[in-house]
KEKE-3310 file (N, C-alpha, C; in steps of 0.2 Angstrom, whole numbers, plus 5000, padded with zeros to 4 digits):
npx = (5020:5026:5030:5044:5059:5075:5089:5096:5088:5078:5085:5086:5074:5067:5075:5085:5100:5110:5109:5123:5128:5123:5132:5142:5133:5128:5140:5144:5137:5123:5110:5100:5089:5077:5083:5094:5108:5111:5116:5120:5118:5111:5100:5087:5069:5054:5050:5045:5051:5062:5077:5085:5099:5095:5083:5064:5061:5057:5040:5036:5024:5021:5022:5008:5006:5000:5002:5003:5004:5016:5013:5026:5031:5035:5027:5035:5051:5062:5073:5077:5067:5065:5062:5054:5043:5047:5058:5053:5050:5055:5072:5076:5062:5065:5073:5066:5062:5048:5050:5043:5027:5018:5000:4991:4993:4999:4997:5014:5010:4999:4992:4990:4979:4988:4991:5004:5012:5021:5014:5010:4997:4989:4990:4986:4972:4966:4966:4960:4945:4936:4931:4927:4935:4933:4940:4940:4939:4946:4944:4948:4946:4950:4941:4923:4911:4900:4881:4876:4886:4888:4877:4882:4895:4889:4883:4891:4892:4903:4916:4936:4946:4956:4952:4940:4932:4920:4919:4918:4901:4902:4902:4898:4898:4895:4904:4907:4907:4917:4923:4925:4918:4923:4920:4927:4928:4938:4952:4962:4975:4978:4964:4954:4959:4960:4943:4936:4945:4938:4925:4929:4934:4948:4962:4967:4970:4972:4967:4968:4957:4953:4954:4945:4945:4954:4958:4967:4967:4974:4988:5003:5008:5021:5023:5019:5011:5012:4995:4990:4991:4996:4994:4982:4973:4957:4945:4940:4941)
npy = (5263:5276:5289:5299:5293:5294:5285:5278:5273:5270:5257:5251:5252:5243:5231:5227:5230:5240:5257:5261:5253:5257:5268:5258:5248:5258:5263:5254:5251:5243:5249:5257:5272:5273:5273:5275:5274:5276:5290:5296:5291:5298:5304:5307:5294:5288:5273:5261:5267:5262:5251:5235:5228:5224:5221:5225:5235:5224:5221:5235:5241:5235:5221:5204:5190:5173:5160:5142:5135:5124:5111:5108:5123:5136:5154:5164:5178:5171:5160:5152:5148:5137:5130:5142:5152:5158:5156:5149:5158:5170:5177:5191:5198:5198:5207:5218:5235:5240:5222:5208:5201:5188:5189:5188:5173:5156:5141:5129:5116:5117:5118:5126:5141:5154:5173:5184:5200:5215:5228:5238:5243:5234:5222:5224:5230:5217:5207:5213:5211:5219:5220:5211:5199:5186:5168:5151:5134:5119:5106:5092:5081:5073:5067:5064:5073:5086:5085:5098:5108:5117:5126:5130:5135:5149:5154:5165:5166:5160:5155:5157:5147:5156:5168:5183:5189:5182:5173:5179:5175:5161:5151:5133:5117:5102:5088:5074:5061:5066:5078:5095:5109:5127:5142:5160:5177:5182:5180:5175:5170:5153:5152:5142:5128:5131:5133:5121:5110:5117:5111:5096:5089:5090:5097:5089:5088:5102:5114:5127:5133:5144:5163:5175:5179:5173:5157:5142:5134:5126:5126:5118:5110:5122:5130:5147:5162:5177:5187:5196:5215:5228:5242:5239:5236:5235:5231:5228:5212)
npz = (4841:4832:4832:4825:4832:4845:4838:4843:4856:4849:4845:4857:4865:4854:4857:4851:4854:4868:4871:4869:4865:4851:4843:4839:4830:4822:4815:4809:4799:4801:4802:4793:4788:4779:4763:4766:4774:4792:4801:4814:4829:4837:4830:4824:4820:4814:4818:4809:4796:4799:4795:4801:4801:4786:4789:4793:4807:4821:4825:4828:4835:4846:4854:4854:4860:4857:4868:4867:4881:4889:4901:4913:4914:4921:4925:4925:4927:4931:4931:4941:4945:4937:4920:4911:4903:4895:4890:4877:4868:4856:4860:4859:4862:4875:4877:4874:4880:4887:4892:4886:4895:4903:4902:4915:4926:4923:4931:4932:4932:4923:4909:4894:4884:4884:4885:4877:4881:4878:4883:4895:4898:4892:4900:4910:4909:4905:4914:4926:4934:4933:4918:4914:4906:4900:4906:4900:4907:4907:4917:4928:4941:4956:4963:4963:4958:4965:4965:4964:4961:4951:4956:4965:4962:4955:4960:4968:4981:4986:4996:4997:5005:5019:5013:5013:5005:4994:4978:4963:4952:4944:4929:4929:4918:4918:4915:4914:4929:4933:4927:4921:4914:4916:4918:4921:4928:4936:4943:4953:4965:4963:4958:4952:4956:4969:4970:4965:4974:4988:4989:4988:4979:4972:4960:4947:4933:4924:4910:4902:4888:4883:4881:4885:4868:4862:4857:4856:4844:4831:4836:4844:4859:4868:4855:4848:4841:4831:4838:4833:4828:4838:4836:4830:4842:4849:4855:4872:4872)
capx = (5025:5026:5032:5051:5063:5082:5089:5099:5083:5076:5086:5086:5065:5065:5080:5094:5107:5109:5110:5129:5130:5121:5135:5146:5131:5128:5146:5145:5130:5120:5106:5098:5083:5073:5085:5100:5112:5110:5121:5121:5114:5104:5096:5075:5067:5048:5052:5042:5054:5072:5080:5095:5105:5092:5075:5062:5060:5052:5031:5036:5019:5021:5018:5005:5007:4998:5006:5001:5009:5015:5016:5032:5035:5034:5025:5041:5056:5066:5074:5078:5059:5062:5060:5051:5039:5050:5064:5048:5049:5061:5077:5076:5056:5065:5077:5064:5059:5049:5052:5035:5027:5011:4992:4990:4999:4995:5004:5018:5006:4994:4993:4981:4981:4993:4994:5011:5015:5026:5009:5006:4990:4985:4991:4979:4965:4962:4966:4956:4940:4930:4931:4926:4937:4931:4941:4939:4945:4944:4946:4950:4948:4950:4934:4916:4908:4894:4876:4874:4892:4884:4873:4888:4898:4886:4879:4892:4894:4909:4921:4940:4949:4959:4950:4936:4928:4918:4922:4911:4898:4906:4897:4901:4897:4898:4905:4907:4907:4925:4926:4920:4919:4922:4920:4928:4930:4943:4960:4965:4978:4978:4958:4951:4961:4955:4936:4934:4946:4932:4922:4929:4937:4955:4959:4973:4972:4969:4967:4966:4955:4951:4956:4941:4941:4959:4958:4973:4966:4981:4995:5005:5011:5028:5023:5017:5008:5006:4987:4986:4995:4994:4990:4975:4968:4954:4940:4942:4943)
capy = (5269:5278:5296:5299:5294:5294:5278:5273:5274:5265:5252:5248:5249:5233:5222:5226:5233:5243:5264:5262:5250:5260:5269:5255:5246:5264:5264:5245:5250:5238:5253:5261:5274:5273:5269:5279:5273:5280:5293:5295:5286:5303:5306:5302:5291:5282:5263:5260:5270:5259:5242:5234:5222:5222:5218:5230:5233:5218:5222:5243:5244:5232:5213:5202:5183:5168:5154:5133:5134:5119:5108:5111:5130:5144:5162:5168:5177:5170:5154:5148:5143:5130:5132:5148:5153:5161:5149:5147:5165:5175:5179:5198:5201:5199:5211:5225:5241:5236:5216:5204:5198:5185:5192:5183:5167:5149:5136:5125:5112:5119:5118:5132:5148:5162:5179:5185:5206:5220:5233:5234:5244:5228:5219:5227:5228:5210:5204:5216:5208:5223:5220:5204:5195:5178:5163:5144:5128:5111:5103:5085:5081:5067:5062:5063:5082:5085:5087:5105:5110:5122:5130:5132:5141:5153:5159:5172:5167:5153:5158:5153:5149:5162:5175:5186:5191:5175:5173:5181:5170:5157:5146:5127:5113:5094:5082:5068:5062:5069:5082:5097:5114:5132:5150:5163:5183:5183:5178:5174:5164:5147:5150:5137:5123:5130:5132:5112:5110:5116:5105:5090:5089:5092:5097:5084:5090:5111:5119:5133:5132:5152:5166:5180:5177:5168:5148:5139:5132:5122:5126:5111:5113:5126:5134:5154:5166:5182:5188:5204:5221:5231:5246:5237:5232:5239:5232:5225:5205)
capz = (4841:4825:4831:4826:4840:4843:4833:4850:4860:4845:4845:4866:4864:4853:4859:4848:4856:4872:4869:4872:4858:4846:4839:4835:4826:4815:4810:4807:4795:4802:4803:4788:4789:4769:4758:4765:4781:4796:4800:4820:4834:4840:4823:4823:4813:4814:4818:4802:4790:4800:4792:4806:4796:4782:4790:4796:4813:4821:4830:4831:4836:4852:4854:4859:4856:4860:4867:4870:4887:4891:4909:4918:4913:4926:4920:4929:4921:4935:4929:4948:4947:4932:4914:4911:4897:4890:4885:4872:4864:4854:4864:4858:4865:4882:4878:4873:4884:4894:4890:4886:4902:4902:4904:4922:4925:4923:4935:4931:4930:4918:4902:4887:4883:4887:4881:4881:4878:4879:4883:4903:4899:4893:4904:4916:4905:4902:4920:4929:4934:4930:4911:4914:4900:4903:4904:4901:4908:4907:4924:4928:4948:4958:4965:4959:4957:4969:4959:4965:4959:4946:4959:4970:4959:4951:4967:4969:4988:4988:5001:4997:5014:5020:5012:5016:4998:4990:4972:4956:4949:4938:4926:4927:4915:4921:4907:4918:4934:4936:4922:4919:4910:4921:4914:4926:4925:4939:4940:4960:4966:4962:4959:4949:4958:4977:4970:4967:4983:4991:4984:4992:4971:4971:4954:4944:4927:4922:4904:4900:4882:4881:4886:4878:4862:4861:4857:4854:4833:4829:4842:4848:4865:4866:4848:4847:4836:4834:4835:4832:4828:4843:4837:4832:4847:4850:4861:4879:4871)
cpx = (5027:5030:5041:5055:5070:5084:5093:5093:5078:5077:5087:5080:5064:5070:5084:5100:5105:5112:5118:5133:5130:5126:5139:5140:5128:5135:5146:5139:5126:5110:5104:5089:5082:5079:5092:5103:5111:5116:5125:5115:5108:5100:5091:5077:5061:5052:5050:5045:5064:5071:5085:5094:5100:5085:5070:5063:5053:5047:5034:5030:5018:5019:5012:5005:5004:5002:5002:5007:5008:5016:5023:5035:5033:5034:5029:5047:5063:5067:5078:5071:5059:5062:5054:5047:5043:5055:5062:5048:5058:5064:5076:5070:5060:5070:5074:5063:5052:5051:5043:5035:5018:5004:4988:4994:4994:5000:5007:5015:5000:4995:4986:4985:4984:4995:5000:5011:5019:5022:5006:5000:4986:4982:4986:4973:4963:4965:4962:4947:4936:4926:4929:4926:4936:4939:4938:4943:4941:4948:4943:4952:4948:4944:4927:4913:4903:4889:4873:4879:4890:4881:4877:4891:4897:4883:4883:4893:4899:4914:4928:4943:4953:4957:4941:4929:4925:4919:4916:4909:4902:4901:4902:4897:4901:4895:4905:4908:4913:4927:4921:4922:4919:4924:4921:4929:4937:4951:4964:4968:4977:4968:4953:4954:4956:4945:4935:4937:4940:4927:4921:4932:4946:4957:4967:4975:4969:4972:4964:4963:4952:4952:4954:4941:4945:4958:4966:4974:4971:4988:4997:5007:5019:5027:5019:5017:5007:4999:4987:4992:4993:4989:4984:4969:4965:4948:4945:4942:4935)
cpy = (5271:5285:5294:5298:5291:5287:5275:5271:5270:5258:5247:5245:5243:5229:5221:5225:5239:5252:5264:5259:5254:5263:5265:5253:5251:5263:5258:5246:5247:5241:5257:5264:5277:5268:5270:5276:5277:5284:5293:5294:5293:5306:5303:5299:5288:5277:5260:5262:5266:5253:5243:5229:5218:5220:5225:5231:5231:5224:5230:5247:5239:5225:5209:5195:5179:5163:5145:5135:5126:5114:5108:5119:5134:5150:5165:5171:5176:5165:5149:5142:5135:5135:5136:5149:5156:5161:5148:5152:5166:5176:5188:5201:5201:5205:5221:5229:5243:5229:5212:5201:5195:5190:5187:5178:5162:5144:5131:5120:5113:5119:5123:5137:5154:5166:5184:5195:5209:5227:5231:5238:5238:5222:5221:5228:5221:5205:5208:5213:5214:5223:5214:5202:5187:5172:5157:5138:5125:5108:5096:5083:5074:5060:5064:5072:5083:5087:5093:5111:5118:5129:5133:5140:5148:5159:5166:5173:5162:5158:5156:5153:5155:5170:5179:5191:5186:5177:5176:5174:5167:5153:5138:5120:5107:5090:5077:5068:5067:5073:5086:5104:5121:5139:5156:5170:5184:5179:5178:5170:5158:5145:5144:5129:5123:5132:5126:5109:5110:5113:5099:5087:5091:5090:5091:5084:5097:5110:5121:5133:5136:5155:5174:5177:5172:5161:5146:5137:5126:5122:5120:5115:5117:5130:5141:5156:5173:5183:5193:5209:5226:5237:5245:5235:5237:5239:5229:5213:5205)
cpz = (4834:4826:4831:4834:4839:4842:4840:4855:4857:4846:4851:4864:4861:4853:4854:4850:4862:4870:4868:4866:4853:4840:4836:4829:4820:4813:4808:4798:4795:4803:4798:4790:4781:4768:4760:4773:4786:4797:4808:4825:4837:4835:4825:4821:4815:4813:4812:4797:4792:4798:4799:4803:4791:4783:4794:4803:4816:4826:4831:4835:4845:4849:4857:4854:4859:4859:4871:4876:4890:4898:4907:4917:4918:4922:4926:4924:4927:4936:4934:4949:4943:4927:4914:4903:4893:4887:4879:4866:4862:4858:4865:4860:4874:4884:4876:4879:4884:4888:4890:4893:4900:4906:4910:4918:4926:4927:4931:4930:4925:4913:4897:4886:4885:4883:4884:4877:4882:4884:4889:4903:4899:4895:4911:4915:4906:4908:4925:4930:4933:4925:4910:4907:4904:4900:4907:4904:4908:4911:4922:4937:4949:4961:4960:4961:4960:4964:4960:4964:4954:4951:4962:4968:4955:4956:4971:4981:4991:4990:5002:5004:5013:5014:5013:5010:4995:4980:4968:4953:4942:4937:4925:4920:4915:4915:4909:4926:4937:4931:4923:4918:4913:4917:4921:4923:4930:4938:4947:4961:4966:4963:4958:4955:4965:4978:4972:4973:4986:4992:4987:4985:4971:4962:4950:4938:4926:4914:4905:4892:4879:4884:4881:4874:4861:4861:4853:4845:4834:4833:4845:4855:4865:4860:4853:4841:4840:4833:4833:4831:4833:4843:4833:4835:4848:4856:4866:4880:4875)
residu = (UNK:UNK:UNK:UNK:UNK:UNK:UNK:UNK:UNK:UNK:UNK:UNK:UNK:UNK:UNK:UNK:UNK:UNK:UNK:UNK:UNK:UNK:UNK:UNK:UNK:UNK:UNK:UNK:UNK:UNK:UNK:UNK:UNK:UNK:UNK:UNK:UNK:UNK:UNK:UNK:UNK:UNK:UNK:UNK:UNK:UNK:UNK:UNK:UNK:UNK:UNK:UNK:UNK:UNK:UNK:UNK:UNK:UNK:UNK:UNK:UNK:UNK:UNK:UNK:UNK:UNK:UNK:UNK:UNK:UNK:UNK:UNK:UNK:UNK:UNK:UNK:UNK:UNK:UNK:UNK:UNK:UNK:UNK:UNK:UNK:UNK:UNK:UNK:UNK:UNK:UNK:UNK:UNK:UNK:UNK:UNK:UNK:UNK:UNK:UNK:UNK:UNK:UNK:UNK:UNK:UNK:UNK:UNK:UNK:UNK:UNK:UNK:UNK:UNK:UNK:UNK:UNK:UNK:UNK:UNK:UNK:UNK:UNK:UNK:UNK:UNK:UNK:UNK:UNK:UNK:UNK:UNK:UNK:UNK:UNK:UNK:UNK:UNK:UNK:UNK:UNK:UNK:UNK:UNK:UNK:UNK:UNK:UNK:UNK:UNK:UNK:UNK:UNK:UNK:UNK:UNK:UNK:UNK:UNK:UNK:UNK:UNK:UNK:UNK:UNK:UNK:UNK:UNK:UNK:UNK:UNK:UNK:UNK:UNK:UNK:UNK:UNK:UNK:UNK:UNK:UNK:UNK:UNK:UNK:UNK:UNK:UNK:UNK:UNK:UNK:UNK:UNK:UNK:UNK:UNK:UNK:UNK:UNK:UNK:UNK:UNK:UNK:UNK:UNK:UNK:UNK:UNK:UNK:UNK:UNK:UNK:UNK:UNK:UNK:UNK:UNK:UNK:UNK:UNK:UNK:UNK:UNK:UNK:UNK:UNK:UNK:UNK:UNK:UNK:UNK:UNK:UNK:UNK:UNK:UNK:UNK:UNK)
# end
């Protein structure tokens, strides 16, 4: 977001203060646009030309962050479910217009990669199976893996209960009897667990260990980064 726009209108979009505030935190001078004080709350100004209380304004271009999501947190912003992913982040991304919301969800049990933004095109881009943005996991079931598992889930004809579509071919890799490695382009409810279900597998440990191009590197669990400046994104990941 680079074109001028009203500095109350400004300062709602990234989680300052609500329009209504605005004009105290201008007479407060807590709002400089260059080098000079703002004057009033319906003046312009490019996001990239304002300081509030001394600092630029934070990601003007939008957010996208990757986070080590860690077991027990819900990709909900409704903190009835349990500790939420976003107890993990900045206070002020949840206060932006729109607020950041994860790129699909990972269950409460799950643990990897989540990409968190502010940008619901892209949010729709990079879960759409069309575009098929691959993800990774490393599953951990309970019993032993049948030796035709690969074949199963690549065939493009496995049929989750209750529905009527069979899944897109996935590619498996068997690490051990009871582990093994799954590359998906979808993103169906609780897909990865009710595949190996299927199976006669019930799954007992999930990661998530990519998601496209994203890998976690050095992330402990609960930590984030940002990766990217928005308006750099450019391909479909």
């Amino acid at each position: 977001m680079s074109a001028p726009i009203r500095l109350d209108a400004l300062l709602s979009r990234f989680g300052y203060c609500t329009r209504s505030e605005a004009r105290a935190w201008i007479k407060a001078g807590r709002v400089r646009v260059g080098a000079a004080p703002a004057k009033s709350h319906s003046d312009k100004a490019a996001p990239g030309n304002v300081l509030v209380d001394g600092e630029p304004v934070e990601h003007p271009h939008g957010i996208l962050a990757l986070l080590h999501k860690p077991a027990g947190y819900v990709c909900s912003h409704d903190s009835a479910e349990g500790p939420t992913i976003y107890d993990l982040l900045p206070p002020r991304w949840l206060a932006r217009n729109p607020p950041v919301t994860s790129i699909g969800r990972l269950d409460k049990d799950v643990t990897g990669v989540l990409l968190v933004t502010d940008d619901g095109d892209l949010v729709h881009r990079w879960t759409s199976p069309k575009h098929k943005v691959a993800k990774i996991y490393e599953v951990t079931v309970a019993e032993n893996l049948p030796a035709n598992l690969a074949e199963i889930f690549a065939s493009g004809t496995l049929l989750l209960e209750g529905e009527d579509k069979p899944c897109l071919p996935a590619r498996v890799e068997i690490l051990s009897a009871r582990e093994a490695r799954l590359e998906i382009i979808e993103g169906r409810y609780h897909q990865v667990k009710r595949m190996f279900a299927s199976q006669g597998c019930p799954v007992v440990r999930l990661h998530r260990s990519r998601f496209g191009d994203f890998t976690l590197e050095n992330l402990a669990p609960g930590e984030w980064r940002i990766v990217m400046a928005l308006g750099k994104v450019g391909g479909e990941c």
